[in-house]
PDB file with one MODEL, atoms N, CA, C and O in Angstrom:
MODEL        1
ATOM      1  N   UNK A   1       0.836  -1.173   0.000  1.00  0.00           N
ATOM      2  CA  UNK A   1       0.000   0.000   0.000  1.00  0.00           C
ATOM      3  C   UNK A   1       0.886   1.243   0.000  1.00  0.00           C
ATOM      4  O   UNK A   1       1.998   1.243   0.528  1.00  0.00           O
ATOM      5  N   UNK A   2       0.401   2.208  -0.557  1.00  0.00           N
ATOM      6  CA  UNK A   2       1.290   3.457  -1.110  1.00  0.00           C
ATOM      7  C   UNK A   2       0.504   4.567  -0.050  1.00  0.00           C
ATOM      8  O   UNK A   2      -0.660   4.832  -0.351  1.00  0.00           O
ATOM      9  N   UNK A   3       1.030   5.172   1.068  1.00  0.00           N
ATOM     10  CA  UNK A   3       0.865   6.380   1.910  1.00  0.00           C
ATOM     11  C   UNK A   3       0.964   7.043   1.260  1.00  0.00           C
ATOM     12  O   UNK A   3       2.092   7.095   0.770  1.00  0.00           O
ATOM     13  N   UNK A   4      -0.353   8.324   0.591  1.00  0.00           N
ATOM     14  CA  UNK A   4       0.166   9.669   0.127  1.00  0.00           C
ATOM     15  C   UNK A   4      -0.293  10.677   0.793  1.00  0.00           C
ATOM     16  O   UNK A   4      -1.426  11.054   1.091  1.00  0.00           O
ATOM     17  N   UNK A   5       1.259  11.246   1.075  1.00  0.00           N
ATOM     18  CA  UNK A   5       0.952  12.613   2.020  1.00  0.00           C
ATOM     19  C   UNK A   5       0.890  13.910   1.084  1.00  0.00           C
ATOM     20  O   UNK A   5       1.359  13.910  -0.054  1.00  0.00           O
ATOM     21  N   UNK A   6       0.166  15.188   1.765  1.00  0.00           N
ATOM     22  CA  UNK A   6       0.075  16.479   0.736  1.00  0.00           C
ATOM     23  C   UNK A   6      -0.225  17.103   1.220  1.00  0.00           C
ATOM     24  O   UNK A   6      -0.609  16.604   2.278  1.00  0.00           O
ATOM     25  N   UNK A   7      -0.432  18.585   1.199  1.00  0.00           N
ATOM     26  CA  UNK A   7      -0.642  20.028   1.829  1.00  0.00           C
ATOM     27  C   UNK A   7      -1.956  19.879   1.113  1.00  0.00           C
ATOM     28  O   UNK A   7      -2.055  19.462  -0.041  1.00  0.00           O
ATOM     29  N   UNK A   8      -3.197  20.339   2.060  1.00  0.00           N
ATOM     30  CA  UNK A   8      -4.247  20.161   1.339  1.00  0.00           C
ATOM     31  C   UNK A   8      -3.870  21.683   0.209  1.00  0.00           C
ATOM     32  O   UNK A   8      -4.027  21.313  -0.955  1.00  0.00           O
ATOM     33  N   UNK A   9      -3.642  22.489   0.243  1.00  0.00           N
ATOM     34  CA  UNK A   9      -3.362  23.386  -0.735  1.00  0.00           C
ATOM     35  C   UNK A   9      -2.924  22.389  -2.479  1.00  0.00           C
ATOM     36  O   UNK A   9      -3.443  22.534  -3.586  1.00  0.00           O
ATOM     37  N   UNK A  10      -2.074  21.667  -2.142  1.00  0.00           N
ATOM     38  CA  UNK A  10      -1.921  20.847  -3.376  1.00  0.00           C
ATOM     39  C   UNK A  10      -2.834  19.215  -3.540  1.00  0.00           C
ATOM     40  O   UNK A  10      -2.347  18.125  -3.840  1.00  0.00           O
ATOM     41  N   UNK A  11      -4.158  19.524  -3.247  1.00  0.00           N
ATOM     42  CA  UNK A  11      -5.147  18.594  -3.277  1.00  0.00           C
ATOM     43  C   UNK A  11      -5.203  18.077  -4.836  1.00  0.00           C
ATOM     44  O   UNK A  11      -5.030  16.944  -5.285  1.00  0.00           O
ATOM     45  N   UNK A  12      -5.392  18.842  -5.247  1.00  0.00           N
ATOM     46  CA  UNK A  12      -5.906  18.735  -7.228  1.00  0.00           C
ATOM     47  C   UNK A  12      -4.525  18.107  -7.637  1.00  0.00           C
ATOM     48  O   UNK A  12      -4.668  17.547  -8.724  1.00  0.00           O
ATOM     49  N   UNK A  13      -3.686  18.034  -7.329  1.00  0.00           N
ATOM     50  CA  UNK A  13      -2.105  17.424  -7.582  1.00  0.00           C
ATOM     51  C   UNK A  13      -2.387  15.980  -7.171  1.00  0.00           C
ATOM     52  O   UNK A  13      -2.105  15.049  -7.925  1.00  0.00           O
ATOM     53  N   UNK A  14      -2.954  15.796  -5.952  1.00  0.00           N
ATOM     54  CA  UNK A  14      -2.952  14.850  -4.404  1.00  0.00           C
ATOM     55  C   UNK A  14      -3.851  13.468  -5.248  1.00  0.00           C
ATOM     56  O   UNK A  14      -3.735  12.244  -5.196  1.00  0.00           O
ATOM     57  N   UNK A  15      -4.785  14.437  -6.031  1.00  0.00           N
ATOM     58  CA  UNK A  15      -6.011  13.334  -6.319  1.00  0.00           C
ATOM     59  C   UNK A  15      -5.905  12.859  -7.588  1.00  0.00           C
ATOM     60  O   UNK A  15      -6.568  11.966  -8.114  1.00  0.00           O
ATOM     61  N   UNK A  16      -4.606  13.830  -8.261  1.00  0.00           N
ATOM     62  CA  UNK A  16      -4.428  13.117  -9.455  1.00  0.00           C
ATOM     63  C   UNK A  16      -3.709  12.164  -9.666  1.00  0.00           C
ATOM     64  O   UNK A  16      -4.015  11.250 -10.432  1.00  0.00           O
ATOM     65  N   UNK A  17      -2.503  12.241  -8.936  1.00  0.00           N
ATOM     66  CA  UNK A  17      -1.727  11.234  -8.953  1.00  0.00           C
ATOM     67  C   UNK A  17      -2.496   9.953  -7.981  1.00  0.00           C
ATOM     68  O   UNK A  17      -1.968   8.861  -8.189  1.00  0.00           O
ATOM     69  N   UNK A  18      -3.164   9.935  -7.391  1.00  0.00           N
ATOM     70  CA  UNK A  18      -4.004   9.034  -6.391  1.00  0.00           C
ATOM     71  C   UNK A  18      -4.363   8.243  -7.520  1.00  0.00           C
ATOM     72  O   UNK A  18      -4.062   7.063  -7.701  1.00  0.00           O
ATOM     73  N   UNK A  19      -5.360   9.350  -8.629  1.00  0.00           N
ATOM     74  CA  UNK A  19      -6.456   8.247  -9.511  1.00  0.00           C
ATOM     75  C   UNK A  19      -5.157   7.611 -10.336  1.00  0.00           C
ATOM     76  O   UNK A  19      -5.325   6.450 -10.709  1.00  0.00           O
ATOM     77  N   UNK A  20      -3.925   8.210 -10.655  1.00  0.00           N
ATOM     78  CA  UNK A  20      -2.768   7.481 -11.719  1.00  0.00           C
ATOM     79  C   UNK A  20      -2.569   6.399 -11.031  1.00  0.00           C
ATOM     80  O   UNK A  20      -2.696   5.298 -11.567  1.00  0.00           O
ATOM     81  N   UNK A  21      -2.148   6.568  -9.445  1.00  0.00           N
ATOM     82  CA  UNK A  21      -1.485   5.322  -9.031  1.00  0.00           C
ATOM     83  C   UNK A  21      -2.948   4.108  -8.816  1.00  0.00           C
ATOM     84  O   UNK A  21      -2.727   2.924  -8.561  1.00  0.00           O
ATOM     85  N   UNK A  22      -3.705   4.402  -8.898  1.00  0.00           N
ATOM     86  CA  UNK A  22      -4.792   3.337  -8.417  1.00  0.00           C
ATOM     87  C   UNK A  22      -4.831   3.142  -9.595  1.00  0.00           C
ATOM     88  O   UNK A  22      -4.558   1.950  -9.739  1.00  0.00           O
ATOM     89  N   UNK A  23      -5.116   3.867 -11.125  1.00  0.00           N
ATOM     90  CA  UNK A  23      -5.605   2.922 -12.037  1.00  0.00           C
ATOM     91  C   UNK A  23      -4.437   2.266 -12.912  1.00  0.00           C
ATOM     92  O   UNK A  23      -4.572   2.005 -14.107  1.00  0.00           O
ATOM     93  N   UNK A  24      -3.388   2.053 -12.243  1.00  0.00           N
ATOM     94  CA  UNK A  24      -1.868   1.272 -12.207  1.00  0.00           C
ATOM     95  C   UNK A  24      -1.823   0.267 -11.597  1.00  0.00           C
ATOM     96  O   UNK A  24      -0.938  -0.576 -11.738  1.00  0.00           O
ATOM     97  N   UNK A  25      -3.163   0.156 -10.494  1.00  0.00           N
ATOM     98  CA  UNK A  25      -3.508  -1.171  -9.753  1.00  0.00           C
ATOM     99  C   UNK A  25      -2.606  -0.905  -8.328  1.00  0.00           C
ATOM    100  O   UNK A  25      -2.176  -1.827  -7.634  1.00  0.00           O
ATOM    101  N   UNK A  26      -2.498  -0.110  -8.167  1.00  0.00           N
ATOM    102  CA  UNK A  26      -1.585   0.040  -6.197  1.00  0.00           C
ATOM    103  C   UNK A  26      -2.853   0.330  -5.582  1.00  0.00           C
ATOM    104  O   UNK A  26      -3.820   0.955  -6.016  1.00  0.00           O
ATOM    105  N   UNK A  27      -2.669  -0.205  -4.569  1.00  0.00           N
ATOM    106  CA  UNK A  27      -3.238   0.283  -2.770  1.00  0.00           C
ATOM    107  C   UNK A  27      -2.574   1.722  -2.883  1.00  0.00           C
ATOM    108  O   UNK A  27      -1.384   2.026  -2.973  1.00  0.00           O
ATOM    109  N   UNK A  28      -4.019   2.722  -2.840  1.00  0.00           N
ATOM    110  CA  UNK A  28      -3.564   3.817  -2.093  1.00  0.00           C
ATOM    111  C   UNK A  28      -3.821   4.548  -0.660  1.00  0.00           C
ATOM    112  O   UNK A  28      -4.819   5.253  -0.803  1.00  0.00           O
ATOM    113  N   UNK A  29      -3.544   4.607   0.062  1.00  0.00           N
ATOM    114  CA  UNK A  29      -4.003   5.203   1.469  1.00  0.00           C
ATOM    115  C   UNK A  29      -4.094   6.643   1.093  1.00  0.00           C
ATOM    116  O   UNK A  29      -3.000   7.144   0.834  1.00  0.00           O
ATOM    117  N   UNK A  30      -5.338   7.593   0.980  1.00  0.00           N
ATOM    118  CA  UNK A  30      -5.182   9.197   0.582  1.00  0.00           C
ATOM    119  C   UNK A  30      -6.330   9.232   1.769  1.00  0.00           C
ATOM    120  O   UNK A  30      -7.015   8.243   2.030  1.00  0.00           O
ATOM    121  N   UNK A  31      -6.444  10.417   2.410  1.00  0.00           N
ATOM    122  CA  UNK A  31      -6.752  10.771   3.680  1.00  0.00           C
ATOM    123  C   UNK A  31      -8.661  10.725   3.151  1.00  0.00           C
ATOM    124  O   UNK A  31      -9.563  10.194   3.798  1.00  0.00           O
ATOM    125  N   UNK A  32      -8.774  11.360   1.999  1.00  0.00           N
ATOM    126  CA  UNK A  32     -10.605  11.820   1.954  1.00  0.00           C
ATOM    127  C   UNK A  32     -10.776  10.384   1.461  1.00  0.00           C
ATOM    128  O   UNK A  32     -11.984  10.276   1.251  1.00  0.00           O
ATOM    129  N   UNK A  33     -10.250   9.369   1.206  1.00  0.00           N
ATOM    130  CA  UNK A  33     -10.970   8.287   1.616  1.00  0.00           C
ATOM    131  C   UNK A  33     -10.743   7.163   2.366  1.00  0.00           C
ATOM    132  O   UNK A  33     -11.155   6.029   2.121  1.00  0.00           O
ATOM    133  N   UNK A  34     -10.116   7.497   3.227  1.00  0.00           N
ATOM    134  CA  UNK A  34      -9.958   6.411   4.690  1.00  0.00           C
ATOM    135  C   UNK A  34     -10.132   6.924   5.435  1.00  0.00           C
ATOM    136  O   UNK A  34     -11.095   6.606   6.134  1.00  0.00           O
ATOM    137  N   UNK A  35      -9.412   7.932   5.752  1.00  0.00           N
ATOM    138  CA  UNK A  35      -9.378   9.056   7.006  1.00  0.00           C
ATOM    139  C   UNK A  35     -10.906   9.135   7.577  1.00  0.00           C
ATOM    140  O   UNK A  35     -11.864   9.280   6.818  1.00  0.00           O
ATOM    141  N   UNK A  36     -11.053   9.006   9.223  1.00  0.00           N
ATOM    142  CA  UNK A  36     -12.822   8.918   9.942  1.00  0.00           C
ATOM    143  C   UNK A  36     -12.136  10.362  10.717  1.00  0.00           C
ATOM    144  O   UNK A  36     -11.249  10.370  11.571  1.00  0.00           O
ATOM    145  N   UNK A  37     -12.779  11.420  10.182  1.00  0.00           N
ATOM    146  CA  UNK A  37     -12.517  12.739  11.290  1.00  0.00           C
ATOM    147  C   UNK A  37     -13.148  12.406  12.907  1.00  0.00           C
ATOM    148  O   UNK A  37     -12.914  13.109  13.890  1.00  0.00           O
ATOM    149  N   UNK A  38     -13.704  11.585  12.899  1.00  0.00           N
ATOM    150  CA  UNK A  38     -14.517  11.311  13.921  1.00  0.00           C
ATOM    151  C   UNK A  38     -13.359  10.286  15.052  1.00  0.00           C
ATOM    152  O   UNK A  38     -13.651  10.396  16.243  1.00  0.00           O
ATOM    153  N   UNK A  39     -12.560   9.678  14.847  1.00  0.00           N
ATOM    154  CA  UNK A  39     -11.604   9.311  15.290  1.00  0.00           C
ATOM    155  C   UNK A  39     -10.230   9.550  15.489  1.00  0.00           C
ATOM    156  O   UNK A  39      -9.691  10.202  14.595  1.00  0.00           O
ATOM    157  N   UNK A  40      -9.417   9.136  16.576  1.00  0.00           N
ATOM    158  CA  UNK A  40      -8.209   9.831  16.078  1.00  0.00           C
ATOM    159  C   UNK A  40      -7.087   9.407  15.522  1.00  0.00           C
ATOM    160  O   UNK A  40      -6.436   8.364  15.460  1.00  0.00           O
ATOM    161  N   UNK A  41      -7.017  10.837  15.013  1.00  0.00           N
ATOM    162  CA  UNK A  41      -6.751  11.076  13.758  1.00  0.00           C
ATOM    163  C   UNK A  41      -4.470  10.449  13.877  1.00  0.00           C
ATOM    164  O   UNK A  41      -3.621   9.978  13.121  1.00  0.00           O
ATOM    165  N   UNK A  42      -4.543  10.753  14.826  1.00  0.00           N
ATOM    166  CA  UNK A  42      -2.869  10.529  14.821  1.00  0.00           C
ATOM    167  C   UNK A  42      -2.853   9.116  14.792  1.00  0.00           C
ATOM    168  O   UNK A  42      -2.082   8.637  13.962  1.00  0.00           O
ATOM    169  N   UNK A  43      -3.426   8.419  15.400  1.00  0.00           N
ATOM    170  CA  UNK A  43      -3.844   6.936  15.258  1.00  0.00           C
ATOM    171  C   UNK A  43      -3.713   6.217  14.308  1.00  0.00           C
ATOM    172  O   UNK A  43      -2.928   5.276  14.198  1.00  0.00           O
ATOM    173  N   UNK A  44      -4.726   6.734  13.294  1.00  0.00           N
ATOM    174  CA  UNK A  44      -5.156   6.276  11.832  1.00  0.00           C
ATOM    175  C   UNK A  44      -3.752   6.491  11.352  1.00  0.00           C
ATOM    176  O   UNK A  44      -3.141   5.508  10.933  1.00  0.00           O
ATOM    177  N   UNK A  45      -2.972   8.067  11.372  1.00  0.00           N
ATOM    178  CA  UNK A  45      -2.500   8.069  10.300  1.00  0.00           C
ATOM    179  C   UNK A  45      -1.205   7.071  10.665  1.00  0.00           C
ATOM    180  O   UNK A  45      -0.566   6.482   9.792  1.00  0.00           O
ATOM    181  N   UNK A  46      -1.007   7.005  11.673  1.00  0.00           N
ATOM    182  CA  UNK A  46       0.308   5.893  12.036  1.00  0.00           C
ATOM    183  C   UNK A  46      -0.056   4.773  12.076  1.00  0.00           C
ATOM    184  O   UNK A  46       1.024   4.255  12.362  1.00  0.00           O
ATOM    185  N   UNK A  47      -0.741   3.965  12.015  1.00  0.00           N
ATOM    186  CA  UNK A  47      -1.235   2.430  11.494  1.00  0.00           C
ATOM    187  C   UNK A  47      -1.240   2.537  10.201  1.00  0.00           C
ATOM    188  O   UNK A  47      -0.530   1.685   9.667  1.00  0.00           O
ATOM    189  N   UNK A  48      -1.967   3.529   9.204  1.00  0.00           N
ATOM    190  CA  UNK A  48      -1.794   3.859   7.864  1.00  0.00           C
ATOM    191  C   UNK A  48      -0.242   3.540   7.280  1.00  0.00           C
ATOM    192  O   UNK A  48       0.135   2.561   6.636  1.00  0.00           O
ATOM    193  N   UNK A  49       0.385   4.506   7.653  1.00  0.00           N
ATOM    194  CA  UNK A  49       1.945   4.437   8.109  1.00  0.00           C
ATOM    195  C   UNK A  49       3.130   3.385   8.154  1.00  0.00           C
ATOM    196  O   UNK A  49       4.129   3.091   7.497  1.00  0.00           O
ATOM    197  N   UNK A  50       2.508   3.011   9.217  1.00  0.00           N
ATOM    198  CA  UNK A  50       3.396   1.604  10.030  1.00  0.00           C
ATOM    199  C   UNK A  50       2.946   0.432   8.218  1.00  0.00           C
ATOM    200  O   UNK A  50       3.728   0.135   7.314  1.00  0.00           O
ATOM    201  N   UNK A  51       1.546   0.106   8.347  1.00  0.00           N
ATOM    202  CA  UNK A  51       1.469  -0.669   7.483  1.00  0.00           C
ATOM    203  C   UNK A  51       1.657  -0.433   5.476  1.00  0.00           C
ATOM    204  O   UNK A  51       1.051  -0.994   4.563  1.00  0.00           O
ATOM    205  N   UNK A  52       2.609   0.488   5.453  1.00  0.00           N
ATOM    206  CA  UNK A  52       2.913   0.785   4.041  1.00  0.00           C
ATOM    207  C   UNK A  52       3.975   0.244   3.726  1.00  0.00           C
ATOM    208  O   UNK A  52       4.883  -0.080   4.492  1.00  0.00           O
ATOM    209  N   UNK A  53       3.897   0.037   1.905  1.00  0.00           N
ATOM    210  CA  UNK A  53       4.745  -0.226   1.795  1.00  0.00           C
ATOM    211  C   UNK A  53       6.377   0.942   1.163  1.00  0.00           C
ATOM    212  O   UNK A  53       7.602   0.839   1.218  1.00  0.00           O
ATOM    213  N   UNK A  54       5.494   1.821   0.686  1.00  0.00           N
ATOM    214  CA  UNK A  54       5.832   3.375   0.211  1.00  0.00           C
ATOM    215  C   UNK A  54       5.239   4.563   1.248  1.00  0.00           C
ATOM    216  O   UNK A  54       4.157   4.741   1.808  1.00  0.00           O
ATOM    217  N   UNK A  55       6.161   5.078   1.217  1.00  0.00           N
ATOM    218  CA  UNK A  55       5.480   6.677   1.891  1.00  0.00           C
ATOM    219  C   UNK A  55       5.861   7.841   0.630  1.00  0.00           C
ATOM    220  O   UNK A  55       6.945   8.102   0.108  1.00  0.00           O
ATOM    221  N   UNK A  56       4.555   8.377   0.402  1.00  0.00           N
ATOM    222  CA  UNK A  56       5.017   9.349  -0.867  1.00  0.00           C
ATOM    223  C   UNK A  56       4.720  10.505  -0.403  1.00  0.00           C
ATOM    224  O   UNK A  56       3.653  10.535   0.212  1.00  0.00           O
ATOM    225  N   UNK A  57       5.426  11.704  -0.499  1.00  0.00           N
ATOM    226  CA  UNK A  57       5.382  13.030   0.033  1.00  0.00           C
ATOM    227  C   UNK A  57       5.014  13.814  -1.478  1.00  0.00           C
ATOM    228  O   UNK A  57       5.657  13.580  -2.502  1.00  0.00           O
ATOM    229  N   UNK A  58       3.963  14.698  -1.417  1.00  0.00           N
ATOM    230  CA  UNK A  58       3.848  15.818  -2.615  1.00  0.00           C
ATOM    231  C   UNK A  58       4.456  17.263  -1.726  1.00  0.00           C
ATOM    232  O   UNK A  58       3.890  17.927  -0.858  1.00  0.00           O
ATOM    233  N   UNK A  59       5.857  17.423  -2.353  1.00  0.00           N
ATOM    234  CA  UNK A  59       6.005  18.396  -1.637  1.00  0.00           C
ATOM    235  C   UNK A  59       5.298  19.665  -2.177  1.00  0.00           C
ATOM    236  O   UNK A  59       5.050  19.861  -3.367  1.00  0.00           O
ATOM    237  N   UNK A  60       4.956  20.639  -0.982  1.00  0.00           N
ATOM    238  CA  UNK A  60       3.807  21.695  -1.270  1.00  0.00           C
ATOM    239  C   UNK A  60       4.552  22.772  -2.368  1.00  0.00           C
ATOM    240  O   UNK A  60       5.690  23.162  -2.108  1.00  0.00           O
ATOM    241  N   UNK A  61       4.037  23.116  -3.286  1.00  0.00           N
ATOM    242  CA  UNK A  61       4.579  24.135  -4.688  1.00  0.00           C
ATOM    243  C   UNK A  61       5.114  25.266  -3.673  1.00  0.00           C
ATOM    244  O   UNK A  61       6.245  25.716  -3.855  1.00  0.00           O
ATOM    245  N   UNK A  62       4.368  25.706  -2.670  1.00  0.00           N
ATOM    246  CA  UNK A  62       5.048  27.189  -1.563  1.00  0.00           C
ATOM    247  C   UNK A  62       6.146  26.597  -0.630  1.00  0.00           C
ATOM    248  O   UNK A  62       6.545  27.342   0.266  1.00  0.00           O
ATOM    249  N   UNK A  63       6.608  25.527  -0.714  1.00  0.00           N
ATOM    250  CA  UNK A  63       7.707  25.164  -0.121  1.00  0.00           C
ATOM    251  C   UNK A  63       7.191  25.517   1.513  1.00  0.00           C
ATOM    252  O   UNK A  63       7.938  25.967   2.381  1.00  0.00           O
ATOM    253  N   UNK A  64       5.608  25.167   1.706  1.00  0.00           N
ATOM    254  CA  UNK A  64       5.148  25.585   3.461  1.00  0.00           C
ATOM    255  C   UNK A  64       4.208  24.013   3.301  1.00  0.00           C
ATOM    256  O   UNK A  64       3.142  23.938   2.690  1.00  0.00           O
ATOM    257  N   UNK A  65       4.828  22.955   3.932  1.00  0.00           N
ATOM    258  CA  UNK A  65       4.361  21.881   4.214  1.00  0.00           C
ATOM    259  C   UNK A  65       3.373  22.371   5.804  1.00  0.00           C
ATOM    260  O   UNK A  65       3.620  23.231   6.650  1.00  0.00           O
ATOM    261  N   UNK A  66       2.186  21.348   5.674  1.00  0.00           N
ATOM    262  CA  UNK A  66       1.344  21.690   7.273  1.00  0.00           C
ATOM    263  C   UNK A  66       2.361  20.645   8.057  1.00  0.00           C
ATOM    264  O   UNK A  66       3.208  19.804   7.754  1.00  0.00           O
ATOM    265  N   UNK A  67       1.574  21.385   9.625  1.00  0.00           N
ATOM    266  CA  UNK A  67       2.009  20.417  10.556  1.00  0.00           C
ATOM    267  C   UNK A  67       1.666  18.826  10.184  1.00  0.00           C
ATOM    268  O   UNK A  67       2.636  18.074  10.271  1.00  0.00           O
ATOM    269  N   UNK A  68       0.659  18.349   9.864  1.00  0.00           N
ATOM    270  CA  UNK A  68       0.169  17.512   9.573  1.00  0.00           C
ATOM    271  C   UNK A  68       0.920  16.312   8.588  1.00  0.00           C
ATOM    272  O   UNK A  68       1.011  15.124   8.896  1.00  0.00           O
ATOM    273  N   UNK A  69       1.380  16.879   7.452  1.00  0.00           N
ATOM    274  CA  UNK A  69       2.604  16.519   6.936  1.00  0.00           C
ATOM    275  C   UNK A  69       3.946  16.206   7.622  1.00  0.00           C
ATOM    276  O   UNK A  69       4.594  15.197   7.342  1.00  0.00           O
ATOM    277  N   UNK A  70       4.216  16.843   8.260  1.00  0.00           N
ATOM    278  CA  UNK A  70       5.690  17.251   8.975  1.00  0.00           C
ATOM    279  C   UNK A  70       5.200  15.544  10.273  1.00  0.00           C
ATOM    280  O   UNK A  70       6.097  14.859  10.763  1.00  0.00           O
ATOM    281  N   UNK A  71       4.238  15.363  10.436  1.00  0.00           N
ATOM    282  CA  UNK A  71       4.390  14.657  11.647  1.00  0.00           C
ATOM    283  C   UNK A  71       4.061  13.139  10.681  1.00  0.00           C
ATOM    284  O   UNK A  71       4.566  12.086  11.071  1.00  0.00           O
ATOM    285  N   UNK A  72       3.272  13.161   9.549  1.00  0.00           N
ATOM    286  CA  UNK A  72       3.207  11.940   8.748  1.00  0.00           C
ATOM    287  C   UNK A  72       4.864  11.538   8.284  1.00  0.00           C
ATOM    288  O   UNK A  72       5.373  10.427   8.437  1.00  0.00           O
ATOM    289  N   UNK A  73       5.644  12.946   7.586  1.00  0.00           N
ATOM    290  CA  UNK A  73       6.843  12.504   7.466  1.00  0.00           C
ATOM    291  C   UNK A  73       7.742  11.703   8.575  1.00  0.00           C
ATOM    292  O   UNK A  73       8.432  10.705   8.367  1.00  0.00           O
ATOM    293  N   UNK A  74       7.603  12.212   9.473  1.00  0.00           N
ATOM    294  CA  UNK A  74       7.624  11.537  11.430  1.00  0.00           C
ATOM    295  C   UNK A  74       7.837  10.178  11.411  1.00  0.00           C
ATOM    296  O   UNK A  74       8.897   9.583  11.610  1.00  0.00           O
ATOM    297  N   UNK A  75       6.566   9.656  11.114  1.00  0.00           N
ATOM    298  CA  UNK A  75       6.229   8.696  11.146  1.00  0.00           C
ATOM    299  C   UNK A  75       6.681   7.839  10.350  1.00  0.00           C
ATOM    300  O   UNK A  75       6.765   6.628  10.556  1.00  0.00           O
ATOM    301  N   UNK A  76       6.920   8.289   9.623  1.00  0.00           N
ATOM    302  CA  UNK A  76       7.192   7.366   8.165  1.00  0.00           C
ATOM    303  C   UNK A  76       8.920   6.933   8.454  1.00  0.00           C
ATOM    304  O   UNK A  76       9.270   5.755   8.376  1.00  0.00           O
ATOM    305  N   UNK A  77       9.851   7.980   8.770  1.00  0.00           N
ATOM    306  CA  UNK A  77      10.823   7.895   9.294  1.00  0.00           C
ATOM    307  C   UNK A  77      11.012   6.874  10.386  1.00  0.00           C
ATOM    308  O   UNK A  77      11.875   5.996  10.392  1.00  0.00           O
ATOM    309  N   UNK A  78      10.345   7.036  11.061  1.00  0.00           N
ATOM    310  CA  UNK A  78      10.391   6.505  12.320  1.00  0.00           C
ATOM    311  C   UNK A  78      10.074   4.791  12.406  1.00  0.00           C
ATOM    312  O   UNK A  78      10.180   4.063  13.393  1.00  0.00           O
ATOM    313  N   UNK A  79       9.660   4.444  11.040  1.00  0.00           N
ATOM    314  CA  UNK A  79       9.068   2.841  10.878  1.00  0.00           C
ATOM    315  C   UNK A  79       9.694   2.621   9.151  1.00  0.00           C
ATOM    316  O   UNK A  79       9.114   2.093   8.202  1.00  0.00           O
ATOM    317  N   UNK A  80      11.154   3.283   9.213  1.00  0.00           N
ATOM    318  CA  UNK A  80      12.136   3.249   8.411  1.00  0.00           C
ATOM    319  C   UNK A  80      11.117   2.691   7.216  1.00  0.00           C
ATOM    320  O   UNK A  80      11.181   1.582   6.686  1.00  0.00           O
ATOM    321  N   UNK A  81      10.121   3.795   6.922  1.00  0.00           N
ATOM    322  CA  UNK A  81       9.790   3.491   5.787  1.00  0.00           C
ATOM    323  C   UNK A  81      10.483   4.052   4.763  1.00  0.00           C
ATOM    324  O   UNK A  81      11.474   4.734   5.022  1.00  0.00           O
ATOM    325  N   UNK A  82       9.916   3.774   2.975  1.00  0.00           N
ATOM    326  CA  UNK A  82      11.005   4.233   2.034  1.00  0.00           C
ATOM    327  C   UNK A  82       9.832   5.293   1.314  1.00  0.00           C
ATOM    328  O   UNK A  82       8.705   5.113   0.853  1.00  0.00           O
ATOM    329  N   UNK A  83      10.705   6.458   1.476  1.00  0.00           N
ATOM    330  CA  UNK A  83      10.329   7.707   1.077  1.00  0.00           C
ATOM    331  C   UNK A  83      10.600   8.385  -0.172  1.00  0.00           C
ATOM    332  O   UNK A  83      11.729   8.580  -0.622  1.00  0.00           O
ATOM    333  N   UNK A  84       9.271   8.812  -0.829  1.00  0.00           N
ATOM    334  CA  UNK A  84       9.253   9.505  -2.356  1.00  0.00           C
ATOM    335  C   UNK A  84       8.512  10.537  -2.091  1.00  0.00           C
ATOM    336  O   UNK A  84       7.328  10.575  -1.758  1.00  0.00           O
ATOM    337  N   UNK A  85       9.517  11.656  -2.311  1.00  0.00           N
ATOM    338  CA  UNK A  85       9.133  13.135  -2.310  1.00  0.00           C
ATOM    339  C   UNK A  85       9.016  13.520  -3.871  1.00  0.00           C
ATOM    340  O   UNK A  85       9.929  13.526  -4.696  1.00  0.00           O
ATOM    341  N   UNK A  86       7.851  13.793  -4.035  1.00  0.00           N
ATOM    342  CA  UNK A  86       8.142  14.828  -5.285  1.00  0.00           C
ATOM    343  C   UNK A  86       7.335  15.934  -5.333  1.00  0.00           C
ATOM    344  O   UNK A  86       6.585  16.146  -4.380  1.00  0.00           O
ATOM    345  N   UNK A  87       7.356  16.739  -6.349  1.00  0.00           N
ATOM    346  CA  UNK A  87       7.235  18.397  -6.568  1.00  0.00           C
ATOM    347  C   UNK A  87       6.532  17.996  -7.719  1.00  0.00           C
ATOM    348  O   UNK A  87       7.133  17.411  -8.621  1.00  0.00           O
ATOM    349  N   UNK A  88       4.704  18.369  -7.834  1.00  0.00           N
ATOM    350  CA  UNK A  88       3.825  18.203  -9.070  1.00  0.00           C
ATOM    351  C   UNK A  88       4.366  19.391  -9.893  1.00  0.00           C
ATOM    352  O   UNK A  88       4.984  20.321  -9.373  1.00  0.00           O
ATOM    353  N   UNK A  89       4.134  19.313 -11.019  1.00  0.00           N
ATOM    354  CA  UNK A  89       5.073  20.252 -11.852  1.00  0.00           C
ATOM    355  C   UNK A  89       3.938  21.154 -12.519  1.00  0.00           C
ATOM    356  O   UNK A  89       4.169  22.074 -13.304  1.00  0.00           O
ATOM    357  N   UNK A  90       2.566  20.714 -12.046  1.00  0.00           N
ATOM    358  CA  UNK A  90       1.513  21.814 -12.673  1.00  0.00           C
ATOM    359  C   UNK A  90       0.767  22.544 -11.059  1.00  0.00           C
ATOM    360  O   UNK A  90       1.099  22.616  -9.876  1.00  0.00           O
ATOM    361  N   UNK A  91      -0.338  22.955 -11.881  1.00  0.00           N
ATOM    362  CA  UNK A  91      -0.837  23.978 -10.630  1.00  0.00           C
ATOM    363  C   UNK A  91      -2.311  23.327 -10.545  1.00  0.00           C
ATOM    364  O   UNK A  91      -2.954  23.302 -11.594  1.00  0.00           O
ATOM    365  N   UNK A  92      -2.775  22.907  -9.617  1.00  0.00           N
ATOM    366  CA  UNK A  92      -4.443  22.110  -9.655  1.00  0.00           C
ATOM    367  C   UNK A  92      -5.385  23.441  -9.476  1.00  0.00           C
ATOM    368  O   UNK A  92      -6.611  23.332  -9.450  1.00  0.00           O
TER     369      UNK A  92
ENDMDL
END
């Protein structure tokens, strides 16, 4: 399963590459459809996390990642996962 992290600012980036990598046939973990706001949330995203096999970072076009990011990157580190940062090269 492929973790994709993103600044909701680069959502339209977030969901495109989501629909590329799913209709490539990968497991994707993207937050608006797993993510339960109703639960917590640090929880989810570190079981999400822990059980990947990729962690993919969209780094944000303003070079201002959220906290939210910064603590998924955390995580991902922290359960020596293998990390793909990239920079979408259009504007959503």
């Amino acid at each position: 399963m492929i973790f994709l992290s993103y600044s909701w600012k680069d959502q339209a980036a977030a969901h495109a590459i989501d629909d590329r990598l799913r209709g490539q046939g990968f497991d994707v973990w993207i937050d608006f459809r797993q993510l339960n706001v109703e639960s917590d949330i640090t929880y989810q995203l570190d079981a999400a996390i822990r059980h990947c096999s990729l962690f993919v970072a969209i780094r944000p076009t303003n070079n201002d990642s959220s906290p939210w990011m910064a603590a998924e990157f955390l995580m991902a580190w922290k359960y020596f996962k293998p990390i793909l940062q990239i920079m979408p090269v259009w504007q959503g």
